[in-house]
VEXLUMNU-919045 format. One record per residue (C-alpha): y, z, x negated; residue in one letter; chain. Coordinates in nm, 3 decimals, padded with zeros to 5 digits. Each point is the difference from the previous one (the first is absolute). Layout:
<nodes>
{node {Y Z X} A A}
...
</nodes>
This chain:
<nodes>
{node {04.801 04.234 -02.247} X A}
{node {00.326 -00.173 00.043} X A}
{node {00.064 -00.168 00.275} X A}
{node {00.117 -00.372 00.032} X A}
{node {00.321 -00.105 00.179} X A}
{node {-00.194 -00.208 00.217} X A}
{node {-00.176 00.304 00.096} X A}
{node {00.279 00.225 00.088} X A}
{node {00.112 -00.299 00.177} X A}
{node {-00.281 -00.032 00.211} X A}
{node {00.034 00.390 00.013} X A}
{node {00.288 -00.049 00.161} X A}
{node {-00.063 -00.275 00.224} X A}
{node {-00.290 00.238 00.161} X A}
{node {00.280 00.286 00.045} X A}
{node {00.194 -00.255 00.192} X A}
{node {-00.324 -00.109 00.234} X A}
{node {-00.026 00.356 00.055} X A}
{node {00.310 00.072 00.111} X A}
{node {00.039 -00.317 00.195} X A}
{node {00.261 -00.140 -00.243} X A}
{node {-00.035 -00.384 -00.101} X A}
{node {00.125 00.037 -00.381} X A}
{node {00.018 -00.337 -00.057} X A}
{node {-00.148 -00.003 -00.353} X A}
{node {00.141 -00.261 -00.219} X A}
{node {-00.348 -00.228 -00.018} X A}
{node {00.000 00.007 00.337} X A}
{node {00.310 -00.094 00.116} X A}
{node {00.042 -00.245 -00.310} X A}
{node {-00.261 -00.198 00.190} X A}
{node {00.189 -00.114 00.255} X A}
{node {00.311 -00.095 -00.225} X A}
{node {-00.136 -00.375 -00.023} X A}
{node {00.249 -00.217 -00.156} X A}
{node {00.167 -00.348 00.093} X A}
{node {00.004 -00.209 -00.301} X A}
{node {00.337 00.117 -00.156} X A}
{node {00.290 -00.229 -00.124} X A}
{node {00.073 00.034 -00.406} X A}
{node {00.349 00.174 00.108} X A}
{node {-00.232 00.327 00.072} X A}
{node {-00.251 -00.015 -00.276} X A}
{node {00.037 00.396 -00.130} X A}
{node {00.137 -00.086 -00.322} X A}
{node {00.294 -00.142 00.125} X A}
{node {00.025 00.306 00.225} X A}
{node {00.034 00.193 -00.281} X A}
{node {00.328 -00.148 -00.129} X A}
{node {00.115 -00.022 00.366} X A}
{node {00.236 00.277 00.148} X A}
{node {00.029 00.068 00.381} X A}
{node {00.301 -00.162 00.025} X A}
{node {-00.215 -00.332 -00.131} X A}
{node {-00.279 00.054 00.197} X A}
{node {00.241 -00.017 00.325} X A}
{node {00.155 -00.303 -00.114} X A}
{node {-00.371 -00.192 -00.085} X A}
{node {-00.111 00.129 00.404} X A}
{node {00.382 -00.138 00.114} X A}
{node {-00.073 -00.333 -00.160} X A}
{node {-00.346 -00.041 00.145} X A}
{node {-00.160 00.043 -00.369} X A}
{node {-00.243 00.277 00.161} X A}
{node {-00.069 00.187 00.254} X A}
{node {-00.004 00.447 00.072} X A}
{node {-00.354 -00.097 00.073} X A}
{node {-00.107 -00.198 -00.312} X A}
{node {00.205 00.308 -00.224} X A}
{node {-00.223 00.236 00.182} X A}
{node {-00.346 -00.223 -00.037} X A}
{node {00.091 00.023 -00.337} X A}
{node {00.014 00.388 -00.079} X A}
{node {-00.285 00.041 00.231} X A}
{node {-00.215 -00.239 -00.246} X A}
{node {00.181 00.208 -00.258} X A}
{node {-00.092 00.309 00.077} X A}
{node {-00.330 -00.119 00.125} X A}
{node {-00.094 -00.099 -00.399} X A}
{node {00.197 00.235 -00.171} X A}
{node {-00.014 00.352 00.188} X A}
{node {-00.406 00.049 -00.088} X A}
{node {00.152 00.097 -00.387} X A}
{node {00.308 00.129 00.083} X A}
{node {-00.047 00.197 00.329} X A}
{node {00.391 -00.042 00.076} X A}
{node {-00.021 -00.059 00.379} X A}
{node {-00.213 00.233 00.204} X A}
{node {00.015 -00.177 00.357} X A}
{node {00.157 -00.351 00.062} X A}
{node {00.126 -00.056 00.395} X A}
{node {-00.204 -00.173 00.234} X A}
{node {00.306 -00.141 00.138} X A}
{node {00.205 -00.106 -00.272} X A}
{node {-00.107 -00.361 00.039} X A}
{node {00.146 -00.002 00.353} X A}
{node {00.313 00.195 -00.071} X A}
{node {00.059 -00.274 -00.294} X A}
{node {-00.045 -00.274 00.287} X A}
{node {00.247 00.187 00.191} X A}
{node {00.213 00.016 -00.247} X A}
{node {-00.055 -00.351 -00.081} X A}
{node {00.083 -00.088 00.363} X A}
{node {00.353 00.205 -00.033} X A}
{node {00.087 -00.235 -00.297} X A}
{node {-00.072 -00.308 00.189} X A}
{node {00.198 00.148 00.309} X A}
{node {00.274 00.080 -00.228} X A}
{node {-00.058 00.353 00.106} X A}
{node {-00.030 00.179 -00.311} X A}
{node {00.057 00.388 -00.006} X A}
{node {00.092 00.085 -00.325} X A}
{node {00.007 -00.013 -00.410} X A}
{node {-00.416 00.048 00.024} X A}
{node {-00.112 -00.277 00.207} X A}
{node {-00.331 -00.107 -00.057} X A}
{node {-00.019 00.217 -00.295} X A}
{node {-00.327 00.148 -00.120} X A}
{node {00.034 00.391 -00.060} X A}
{node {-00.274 00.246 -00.067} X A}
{node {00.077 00.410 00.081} X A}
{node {-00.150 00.246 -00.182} X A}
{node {-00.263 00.203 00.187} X A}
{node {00.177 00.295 00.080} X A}
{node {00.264 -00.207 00.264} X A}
{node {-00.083 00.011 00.369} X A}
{node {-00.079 -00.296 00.166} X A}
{node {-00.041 -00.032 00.401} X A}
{node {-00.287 -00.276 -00.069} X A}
{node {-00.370 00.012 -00.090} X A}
{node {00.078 00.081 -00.296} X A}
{node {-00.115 00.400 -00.106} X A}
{node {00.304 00.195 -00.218} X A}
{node {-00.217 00.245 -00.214} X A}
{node {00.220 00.089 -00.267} X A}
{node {-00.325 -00.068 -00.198} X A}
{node {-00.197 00.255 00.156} X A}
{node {-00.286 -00.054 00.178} X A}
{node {00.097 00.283 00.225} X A}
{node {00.244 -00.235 00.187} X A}
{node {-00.235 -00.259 00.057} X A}
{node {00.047 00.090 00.383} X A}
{node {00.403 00.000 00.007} X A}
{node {00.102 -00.232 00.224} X A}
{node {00.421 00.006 00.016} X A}
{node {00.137 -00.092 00.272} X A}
{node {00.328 -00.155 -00.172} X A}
{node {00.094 -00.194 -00.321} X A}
{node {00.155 00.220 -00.263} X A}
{node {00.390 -00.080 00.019} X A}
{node {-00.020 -00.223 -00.324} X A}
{node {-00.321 -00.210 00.157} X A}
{node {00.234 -00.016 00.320} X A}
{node {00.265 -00.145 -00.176} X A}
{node {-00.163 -00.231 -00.244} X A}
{node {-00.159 -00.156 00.354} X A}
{node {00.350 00.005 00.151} X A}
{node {00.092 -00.203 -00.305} X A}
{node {-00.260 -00.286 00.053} X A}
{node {-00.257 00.143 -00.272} X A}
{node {-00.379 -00.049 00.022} X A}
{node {-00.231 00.270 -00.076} X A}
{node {-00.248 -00.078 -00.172} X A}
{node {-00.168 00.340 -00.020} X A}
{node {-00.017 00.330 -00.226} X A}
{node {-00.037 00.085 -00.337} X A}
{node {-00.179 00.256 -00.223} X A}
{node {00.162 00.310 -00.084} X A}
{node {-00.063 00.329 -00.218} X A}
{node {-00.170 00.205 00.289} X A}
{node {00.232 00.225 00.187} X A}
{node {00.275 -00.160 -00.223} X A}
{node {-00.117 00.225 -00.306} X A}
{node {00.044 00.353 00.236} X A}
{node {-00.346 00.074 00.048} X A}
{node {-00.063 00.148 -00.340} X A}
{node {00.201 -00.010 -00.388} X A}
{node {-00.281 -00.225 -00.145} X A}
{node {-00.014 -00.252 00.297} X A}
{node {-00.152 -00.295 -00.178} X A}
{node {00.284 -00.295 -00.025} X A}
{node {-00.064 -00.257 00.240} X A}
{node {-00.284 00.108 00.173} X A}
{node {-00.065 00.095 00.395} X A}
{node {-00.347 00.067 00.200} X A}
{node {00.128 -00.325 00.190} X A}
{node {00.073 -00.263 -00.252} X A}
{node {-00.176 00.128 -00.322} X A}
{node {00.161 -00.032 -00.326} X A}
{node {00.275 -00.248 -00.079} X A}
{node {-00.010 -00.217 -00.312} X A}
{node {00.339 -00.141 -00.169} X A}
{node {00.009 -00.366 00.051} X A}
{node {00.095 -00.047 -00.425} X A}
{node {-00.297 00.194 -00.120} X A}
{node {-00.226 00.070 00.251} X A}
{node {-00.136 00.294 -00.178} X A}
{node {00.292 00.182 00.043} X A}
{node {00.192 00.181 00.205} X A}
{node {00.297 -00.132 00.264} X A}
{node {00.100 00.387 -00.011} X A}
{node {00.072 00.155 00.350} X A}
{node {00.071 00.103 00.287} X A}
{node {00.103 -00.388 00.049} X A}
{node {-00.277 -00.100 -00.144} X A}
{node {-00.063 -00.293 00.222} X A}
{node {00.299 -00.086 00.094} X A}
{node {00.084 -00.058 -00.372} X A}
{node {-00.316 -00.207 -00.063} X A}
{node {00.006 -00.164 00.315} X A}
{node {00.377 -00.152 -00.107} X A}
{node {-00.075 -00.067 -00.385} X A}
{node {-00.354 -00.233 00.157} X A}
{node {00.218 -00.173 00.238} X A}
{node {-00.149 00.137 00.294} X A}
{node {00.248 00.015 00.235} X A}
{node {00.387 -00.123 -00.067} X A}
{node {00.096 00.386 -00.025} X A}
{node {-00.118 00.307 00.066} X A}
{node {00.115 00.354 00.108} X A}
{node {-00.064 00.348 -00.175} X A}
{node {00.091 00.362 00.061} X A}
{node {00.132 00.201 -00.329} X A}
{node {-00.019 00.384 -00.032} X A}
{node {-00.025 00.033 -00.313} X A}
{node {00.006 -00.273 -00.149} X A}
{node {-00.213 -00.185 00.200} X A}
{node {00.195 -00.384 -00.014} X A}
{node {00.121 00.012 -00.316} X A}
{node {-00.292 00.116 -00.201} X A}
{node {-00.249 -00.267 00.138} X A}
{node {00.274 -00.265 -00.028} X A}
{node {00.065 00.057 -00.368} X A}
{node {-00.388 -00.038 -00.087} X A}
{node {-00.013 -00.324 00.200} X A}
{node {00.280 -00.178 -00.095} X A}
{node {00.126 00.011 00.398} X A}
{node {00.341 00.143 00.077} X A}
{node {00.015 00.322 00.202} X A}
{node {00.261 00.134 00.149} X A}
{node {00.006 00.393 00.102} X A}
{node {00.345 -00.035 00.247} X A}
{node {00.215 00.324 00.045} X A}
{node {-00.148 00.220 00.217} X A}
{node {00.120 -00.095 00.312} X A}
{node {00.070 -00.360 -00.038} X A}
{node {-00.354 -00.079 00.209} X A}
{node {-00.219 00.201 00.235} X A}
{node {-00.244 00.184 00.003} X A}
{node {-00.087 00.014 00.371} X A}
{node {-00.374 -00.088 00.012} X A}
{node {-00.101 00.023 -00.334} X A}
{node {-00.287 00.271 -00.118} X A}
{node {00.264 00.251 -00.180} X A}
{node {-00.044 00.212 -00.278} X A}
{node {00.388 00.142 00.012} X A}
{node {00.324 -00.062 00.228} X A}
{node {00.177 00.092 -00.315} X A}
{node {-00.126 -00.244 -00.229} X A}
{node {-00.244 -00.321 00.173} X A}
{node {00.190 -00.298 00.019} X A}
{node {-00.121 -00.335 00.038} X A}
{node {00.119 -00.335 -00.196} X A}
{node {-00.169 -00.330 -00.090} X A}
{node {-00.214 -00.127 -00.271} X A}
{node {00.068 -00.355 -00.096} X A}
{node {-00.021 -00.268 -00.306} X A}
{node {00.348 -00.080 -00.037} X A}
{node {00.288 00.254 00.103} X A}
{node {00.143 -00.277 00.251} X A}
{node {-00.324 00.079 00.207} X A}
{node {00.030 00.404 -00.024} X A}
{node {00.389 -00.026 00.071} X A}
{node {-00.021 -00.229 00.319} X A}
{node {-00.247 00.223 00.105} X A}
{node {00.069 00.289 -00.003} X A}
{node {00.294 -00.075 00.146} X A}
{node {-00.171 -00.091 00.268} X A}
{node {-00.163 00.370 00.050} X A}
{node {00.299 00.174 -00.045} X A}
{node {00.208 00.132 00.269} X A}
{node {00.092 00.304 00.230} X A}
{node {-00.310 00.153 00.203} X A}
{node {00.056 00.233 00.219} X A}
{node {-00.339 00.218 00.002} X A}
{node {00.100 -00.014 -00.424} X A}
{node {00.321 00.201 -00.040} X A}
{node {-00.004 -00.059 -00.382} X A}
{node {00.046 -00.368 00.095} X A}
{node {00.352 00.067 00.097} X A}
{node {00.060 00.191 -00.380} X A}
{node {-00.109 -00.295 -00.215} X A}
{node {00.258 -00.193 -00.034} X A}
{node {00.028 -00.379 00.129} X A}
{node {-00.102 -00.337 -00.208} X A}
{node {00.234 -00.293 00.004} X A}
{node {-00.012 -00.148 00.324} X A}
{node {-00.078 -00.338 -00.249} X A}
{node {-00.270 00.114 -00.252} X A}
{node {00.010 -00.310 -00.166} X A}
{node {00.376 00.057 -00.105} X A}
{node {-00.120 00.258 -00.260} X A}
{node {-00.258 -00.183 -00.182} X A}
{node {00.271 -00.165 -00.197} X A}
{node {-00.174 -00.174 -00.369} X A}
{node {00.354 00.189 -00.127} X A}
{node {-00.041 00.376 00.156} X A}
{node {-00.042 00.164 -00.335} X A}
{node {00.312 -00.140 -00.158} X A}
{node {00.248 00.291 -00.052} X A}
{node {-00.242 00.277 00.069} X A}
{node {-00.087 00.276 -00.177} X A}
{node {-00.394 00.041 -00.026} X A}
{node {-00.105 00.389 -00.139} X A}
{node {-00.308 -00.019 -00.203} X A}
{node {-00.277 00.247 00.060} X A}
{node {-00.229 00.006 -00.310} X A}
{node {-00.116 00.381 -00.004} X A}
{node {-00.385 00.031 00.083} X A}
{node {-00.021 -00.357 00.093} X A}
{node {-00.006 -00.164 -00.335} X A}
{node {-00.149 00.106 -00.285} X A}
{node {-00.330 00.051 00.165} X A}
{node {-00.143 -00.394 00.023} X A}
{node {00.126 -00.331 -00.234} X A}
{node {-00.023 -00.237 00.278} X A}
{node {00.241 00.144 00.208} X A}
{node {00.225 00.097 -00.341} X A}
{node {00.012 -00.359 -00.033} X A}
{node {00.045 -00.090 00.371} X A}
{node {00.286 00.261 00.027} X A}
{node {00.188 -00.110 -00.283} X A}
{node {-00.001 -00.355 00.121} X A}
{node {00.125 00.144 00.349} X A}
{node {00.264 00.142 -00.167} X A}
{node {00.120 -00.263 -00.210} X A}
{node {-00.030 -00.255 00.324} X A}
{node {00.189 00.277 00.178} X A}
{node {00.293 -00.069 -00.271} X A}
{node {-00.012 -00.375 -00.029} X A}
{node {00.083 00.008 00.399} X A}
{node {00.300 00.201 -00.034} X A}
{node {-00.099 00.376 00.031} X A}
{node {00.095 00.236 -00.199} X A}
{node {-00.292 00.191 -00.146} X A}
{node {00.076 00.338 00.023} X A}
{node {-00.278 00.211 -00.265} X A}
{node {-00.101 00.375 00.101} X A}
{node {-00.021 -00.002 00.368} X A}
{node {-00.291 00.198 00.039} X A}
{node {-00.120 00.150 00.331} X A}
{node {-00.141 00.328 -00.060} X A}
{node {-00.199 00.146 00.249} X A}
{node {00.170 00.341 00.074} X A}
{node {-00.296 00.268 -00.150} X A}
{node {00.004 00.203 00.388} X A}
{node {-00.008 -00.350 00.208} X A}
{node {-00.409 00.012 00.076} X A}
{node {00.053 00.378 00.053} X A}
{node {00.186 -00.126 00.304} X A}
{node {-00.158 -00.302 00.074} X A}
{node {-00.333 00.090 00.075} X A}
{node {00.036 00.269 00.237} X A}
{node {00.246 -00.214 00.209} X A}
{node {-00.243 -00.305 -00.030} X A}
{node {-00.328 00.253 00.081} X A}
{node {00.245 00.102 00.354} X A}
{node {00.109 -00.334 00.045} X A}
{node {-00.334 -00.168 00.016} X A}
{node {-00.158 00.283 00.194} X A}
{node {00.282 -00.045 00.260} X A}
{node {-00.008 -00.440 00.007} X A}
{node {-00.365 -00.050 00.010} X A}
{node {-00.059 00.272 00.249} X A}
{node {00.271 -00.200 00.218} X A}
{node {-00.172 -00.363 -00.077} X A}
{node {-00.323 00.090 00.053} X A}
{node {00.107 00.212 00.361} X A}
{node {00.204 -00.317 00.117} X A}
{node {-00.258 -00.252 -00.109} X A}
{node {-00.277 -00.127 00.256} X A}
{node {-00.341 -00.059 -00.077} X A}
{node {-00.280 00.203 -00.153} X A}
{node {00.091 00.205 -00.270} X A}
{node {00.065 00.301 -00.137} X A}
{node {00.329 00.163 00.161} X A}
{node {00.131 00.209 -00.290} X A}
{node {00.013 00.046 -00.351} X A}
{node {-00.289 00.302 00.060} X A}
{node {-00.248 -00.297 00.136} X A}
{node {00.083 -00.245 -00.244} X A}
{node {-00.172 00.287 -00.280} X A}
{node {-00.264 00.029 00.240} X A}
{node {-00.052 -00.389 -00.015} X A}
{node {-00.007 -00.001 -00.360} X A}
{node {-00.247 00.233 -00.028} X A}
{node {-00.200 -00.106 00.220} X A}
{node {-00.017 -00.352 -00.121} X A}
{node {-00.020 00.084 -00.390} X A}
{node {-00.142 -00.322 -00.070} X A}
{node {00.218 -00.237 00.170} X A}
{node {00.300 00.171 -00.098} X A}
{node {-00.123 00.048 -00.360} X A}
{node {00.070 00.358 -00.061} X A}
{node {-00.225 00.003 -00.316} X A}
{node {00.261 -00.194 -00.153} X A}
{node {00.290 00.192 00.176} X A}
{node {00.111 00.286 00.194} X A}
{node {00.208 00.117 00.277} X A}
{node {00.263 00.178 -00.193} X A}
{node {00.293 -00.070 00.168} X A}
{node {-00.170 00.002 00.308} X A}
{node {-00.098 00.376 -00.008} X A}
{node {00.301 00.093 -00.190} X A}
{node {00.208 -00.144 00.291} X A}
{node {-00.186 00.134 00.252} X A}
{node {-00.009 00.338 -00.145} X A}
{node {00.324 00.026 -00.140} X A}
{node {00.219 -00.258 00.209} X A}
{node {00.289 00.181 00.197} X A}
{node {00.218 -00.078 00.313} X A}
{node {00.313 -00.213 -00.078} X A}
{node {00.205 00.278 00.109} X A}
{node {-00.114 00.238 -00.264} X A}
{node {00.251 00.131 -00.245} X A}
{node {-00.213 -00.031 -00.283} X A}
{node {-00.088 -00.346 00.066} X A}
{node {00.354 -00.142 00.064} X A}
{node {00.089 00.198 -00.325} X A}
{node {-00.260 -00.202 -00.150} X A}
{node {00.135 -00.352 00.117} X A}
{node {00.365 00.097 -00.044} X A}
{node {-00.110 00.110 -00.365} X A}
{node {-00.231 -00.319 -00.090} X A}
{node {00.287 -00.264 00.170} X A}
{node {00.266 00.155 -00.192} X A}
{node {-00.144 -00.012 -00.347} X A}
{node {-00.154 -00.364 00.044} X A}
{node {00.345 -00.123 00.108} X A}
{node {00.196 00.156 -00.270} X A}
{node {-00.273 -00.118 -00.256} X A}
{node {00.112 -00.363 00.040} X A}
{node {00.362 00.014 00.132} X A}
{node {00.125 00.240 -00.283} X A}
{node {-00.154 -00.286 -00.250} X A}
{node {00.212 -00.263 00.215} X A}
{node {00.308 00.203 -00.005} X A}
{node {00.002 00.116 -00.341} X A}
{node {-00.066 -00.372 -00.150} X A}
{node {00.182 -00.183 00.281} X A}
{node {-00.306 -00.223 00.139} X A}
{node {-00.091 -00.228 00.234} X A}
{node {-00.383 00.040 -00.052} X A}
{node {-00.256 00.119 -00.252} X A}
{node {-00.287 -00.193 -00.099} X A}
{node {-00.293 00.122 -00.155} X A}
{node {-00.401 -00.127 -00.028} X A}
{node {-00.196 00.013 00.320} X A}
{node {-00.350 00.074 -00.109} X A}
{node {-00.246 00.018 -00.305} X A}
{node {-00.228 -00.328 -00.003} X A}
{node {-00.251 00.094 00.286} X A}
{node {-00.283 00.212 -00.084} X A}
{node {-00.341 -00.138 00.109} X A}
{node {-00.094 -00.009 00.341} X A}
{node {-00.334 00.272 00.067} X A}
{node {-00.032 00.343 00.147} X A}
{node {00.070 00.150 -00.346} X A}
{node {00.399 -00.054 00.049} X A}
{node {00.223 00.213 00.230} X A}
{node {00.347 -00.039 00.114} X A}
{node {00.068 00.301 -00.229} X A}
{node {-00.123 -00.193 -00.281} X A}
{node {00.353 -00.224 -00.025} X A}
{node {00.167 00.227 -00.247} X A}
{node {00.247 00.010 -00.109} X A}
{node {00.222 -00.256 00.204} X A}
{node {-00.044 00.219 00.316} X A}
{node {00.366 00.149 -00.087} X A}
{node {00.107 -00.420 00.081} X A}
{node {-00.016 00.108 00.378} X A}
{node {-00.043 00.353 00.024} X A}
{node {00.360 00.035 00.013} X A}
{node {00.116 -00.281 00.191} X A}
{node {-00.292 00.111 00.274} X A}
{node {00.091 00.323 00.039} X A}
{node {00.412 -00.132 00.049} X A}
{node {-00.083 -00.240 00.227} X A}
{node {00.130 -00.259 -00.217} X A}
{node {-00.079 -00.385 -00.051} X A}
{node {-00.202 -00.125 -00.287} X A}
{node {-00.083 -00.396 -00.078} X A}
{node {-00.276 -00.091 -00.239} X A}
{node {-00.042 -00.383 -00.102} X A}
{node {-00.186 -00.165 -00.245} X A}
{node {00.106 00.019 -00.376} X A}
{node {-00.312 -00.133 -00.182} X A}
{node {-00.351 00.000 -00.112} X A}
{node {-00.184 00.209 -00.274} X A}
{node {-00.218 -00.170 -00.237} X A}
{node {-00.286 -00.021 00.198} X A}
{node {00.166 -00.126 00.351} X A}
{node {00.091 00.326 00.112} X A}
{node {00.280 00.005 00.261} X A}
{node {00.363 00.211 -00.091} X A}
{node {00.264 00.100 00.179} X A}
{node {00.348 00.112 00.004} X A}
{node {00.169 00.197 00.238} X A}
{node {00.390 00.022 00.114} X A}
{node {00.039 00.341 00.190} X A}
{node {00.331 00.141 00.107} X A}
{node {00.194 00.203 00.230} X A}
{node {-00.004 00.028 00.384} X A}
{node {00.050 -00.340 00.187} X A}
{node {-00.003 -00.172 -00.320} X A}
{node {-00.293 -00.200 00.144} X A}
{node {00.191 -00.358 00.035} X A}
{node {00.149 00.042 -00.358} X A}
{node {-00.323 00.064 -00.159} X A}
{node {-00.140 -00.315 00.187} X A}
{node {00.261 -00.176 -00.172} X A}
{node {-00.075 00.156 -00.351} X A}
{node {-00.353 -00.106 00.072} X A}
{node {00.055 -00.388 00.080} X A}
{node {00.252 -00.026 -00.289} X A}
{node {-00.303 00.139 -00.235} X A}
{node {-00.247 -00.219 00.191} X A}
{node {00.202 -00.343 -00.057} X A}
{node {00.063 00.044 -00.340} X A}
{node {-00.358 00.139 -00.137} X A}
{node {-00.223 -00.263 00.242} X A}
{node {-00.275 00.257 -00.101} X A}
{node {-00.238 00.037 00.248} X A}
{node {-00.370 -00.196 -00.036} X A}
{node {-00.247 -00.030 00.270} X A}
{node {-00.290 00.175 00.006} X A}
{node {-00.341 -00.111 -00.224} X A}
{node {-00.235 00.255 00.121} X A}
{node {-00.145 00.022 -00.327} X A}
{node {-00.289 00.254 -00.020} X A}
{node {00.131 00.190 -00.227} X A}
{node {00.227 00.037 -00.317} X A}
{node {-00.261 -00.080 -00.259} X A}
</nodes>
């Protein structure tokens, strides 16, 4: 018999009294989040036209309060999570860190281009709080870290409230090829906010939800694969997969050095660009940091309503149209947008994926996991497995929590078995091999057509939302990232438009290394003019 997501969660909860942990369930800590009556100015609809730079100028002129924005996704969340399952665990103490915040504000004290703002993490970012960082697996239930994740440090650094962590894919879609989209042993199965019996696609599952509902102002994500981009085109958020190196990952559960990068998840691309310039920056423990390339000291300089004028946009049709009408139709409204705002349209860009790239790839992602986790896990306090070896143990052990009727351990055992030092020849063949190709893939189509980006469709209209579909089951607009991931490249999606029956679609701009602030601005320009994005009905389904 299936289980229900209230039952995992309870599941879950009894881990966490097992090991000690307070988890800080979402209808538990949503109890506490009572509200002050709250002034019209900060009525959620009018959130969702508002940017962060609006939101600090409504707290500046007294209109409301870090507090009352906070009361407000708490009530949020607190009607809205039971059918989507977007946030996991809210923080006990994100009342009093709003009040703080609040008190900054009032002292004239403020810290930074956050403050007072509302931002949920997905579940795999460490937190030194009562808050647990699972990753989505119950076997972590009994971390306790004894630092923030570098990102989490700086978004406090920059006055930010968080408000607690979001669903995710379990083990970020590593533990096993058909990983079901959107689901963890901790938070259940996420729902997209347009249709809620579909899917919000993974491994940001919550994180893109959580920002389409309004639950938080933003929210952060971790791509791999994919990860940002996919759940932001099937949600009508914008995601933003930075250039691997731009932010940290100091802190975060990894996957691989090589390819994990965090970036934010956001309803307008003003949001996602003022933050994550906020979690960019050099980090010492992160040598990649120091390869990514810098953003304009000024984000705000780049989102410019006039950024696409004079550029040439590539086209990537091959394998991404031809497949649904919706997004035919979307596209070729992109495109013709693209032209009306001064780009020229450049036909036959087409990435292709070169045929020996996952030949590569997943040998140097199988080592590269093996080698991260077993680091995480050994540096990590708490009660929990200590290796990748114990986290198979855990899993098999716990069948029913960790649903292994509806998937394995794949990558897991393959990993385990087959994962090889860092130093070995054959592995940094492997990486040298895979980063080569991916690179070439995209800048030989820049070169040879002289381009400043390539845009291409995001995602299929989301699939629905049950154990039945797997990450695997995206085809065939994995290719849109496959590439770009494996480079280490930078990839924006935004909303384009809506199929017939209210399904989200987006478009993405990807381009070259530390291209990230010119894609931002290829974004807004697109965003302006098209005005496309709706908010959320929640309808049951599509008829």
């Amino acid at each position: 018999m299936k289980p229900t997501i209230r039952t995992t969660l309870r599941c879950a909860v009894a881990v966490a009294a097992a090991t000690g942990l307070t988890a800080s369930p979402v209808a538990q800590a949503t109890q506490n989040g009572r509200s002050e009556h709250l002034p019209a100015m900060v009525r959620a609809e009018r959130l969702e036209r508002m940017t962060i730079p609006d939101i600090q100028q409504a707290m500046e002129k007294g209109q409301f309060t870090s507090q009352q924005l906070t009361d407000l996704y708490l009530k949020r969340i607190h009607a809205l999570n039971p059918r989507l399952r977007a946030v996991v665990t809210v923080n006990p103490d994100a009342r009093a860190i709003a009040r703080d915040s609040d008190r900054k504000r009032r002292a004239h004290t403020t810290r930074g281009l956050l403050e007072g703002i509302p931002v949920l993490l997905k579940e795999n970012m460490n937190t030194a709080d009562r808050q647990p960082t699972t990753a989505g697996s119950a076997a972590l239930l009994g971390a306790r870290p004894s630092r923030d994740a570098e990102v989490v440090r700086r978004l406090r650094a920059a006055g930010a409230v968080v408000l607690g962590k979001a669903n995710m894919t379990e083990w970020a879609n590593f533990r096993d090829p058909f990983a079901v989209a959107g689901w963890s042993a901790v938070g259940g199965l996420t729902k997209n906010p347009y249709v809620l019996d579909r899917s919000a696609g993974g491994s940001s599952s919550g994180s893109a939800a959580a920002a389409a509902a309004n639950l938080a102002t933003v929210t952060l994500g971790t791509d791999t694969g994919g990860s940002i981009v996919d759940p932001a085109g099937l949600t009508s958020t914008v995601g933003v997969r930075p250039t691997l190196g731009v932010a940290s990952r100091t802190g975060i559960v990894p996957i691989s050095s090589r390819h994990d990068t965090p970036g934010p998840l956001a309803r307008n691309v003003t949001d996602a660009a003022l933050t994550l310039s906020v979690i960019s920056g050099a980090d010492p423990a992160d040598p990649d940091t120091g390869t990514g390339g810098a953003l304009p000291a000024d984000m705000g300089s780049v989102l410019s309503v006039n950024a696409l004028q004079g550029k040439r946009i590539g086209v990537w049709r091959t394998g991404h149209t031809g497949v649904d009408r919706d997004v035919d139709r979307v596209f070729e409204k992109t495109v013709n947008e693209l032209e009306k705002l001064g780009a020229t349209v450049v036909e036959g860009a087409d990435v292709t994926e070169p045929k020996d790239l996952i030949g590569h790839l997943l040998p140097a992602l199988l080592s590269e996991f093996k080698h991260d986790v077993n680091a995480y896990l050994a540096a990590t306090p708490g009660s929990h497995p200590k290796n990748l070896a114990g986290l198979i143990k855990y899993n098999e052990e716990h069948r029913g929590v960790e649903r292994m009727d509806w998937f394995g351990q794949m990558y897991f055992t393959e990993a385990q078995k087959n994962g090889v030092d860092l130093k070995d020849p054959a592995y940094r063949a492997h990486r040298a091999a895979a980063t080569e190709l991916a690179r070439r893939s995209i800048d030989d189509v820049l070169k040879e057509k002289r381009l400043d980006a390539i845009v291409t469709p995001t995602m299929p209209p989301a699939p629905a939302a049950d154990h039945q579909f797997k990450e695997g089951d995206t085809d065939p607009f994995v290719s849109t990232t496959s590439s770009s991931v494996a480079a280490g490249y930078p990839q924006i999606s935004v909303p384009a438009g809506y199929t017939t029956n209210g399904l989200p679609l987006g478009v993405s701009f990807l381009g070259t290394k530390a291209s990230d602030a010119a894609l931002l601005g290829y974004g807004y320009a697109f965003e302006q003019a098209t005005q496309v994005r709706r908010v959320p009905r929640y309808l049951p389904g599509v008829g």
